[in-house]
C-alpha positions in Angstrom: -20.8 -25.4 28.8 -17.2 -24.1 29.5 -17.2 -22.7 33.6 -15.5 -19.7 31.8 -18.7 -19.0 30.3 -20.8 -19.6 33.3 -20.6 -16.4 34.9 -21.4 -14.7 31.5 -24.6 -16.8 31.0 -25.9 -16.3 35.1 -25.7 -12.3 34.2 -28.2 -13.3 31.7 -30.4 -14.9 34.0 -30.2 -12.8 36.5 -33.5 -11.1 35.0 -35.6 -14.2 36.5 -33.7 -13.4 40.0 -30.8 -11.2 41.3 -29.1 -13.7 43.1 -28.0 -16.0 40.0 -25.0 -14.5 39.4 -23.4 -14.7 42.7 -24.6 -18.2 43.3 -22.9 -18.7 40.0 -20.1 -17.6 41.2 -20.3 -20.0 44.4 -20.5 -22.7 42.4 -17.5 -22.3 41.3 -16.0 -21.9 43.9 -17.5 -24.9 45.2 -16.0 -27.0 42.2 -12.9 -25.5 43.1 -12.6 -27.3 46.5 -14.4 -30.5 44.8 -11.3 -30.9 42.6 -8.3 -29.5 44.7 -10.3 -30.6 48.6 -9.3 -28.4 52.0 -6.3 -25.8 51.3 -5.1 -24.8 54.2 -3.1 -21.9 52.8 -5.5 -20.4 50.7 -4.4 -20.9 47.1 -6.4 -23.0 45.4 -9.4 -22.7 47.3 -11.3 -20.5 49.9 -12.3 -23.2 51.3 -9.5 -24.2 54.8 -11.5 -27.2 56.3 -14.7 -29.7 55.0 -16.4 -28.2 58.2 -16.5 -24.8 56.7 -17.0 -25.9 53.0 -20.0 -28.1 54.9 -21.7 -24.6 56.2 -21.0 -22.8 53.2 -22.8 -25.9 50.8 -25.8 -25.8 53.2 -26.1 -22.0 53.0 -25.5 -22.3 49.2 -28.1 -25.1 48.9 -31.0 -23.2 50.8 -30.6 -20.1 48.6 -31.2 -22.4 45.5 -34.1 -24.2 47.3 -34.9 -20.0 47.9 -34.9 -19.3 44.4 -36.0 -22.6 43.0 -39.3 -22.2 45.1 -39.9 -18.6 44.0 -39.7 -19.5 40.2 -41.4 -22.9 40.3 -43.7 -22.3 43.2 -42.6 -25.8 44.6 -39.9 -27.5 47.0 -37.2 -29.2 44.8 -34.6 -30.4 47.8 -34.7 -31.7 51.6 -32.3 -29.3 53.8 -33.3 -32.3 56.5 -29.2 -32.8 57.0 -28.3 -29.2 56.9 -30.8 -28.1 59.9 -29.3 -31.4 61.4 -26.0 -30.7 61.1 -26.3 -27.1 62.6 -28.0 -28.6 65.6 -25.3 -30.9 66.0 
C-alpha cells in the first residue's frame, strides 16, 4: 500500500479504536526520520536527535501494545528496553 493512502485507510479503522489515525500518522513520521535520520533544522523530519526520536518510538510503541491488547485481549511486544531506557 502507497503511505499516501495510509492515512485514508487508518480513518477507516479508526471504528475498531480512535487512536489509529494519529498513530498512523506517527508512523510516518517515524519512516520519515528512518530514511532522512536526525535533522537538525527541522526540514525533513521532526525528529532533531536519536535521543528524542528514541522517546517518541517508545511512546509510539506502548500505545500500539495499548491498542493491540484492547482488540486481541493479549500482549504482542516487550517494552523491557523502553522502561529501561527511561530509568537510565
Amino acid at each position: 500500500m502507497p503511505t499516501t493512502r495510509m492515512f485514508e485507510v487508518s480513518k477507516i479503522l479508526s471504528t475498531l479504536n480512535p487512536m489509529i489515525p494519529y498513530l498512523t500518522l506517527a508512523s510516518l513520521e517515524l519512516h520519515r526520520y528512518q530514511y532522512n535520520g536526525p535533522d537538525r533544522e527541522g526540514v525533513f523530519s521532526v525528529f532533531r536527535n536519536d535521543d528524542d526520536a528514541r522517546e517518541f518510538i517508545c511512546k509510539f510503541l506502548s500505545d500500539m501494545a495499548t491498542i493491540y491488547r484492547e482488540l486481541v485481549k493479549e500482549e504482542f511486544i516487550d517494552l523491557t528496553q523502553c522502561k529501561q531506557a527511561k530509568s537510565a
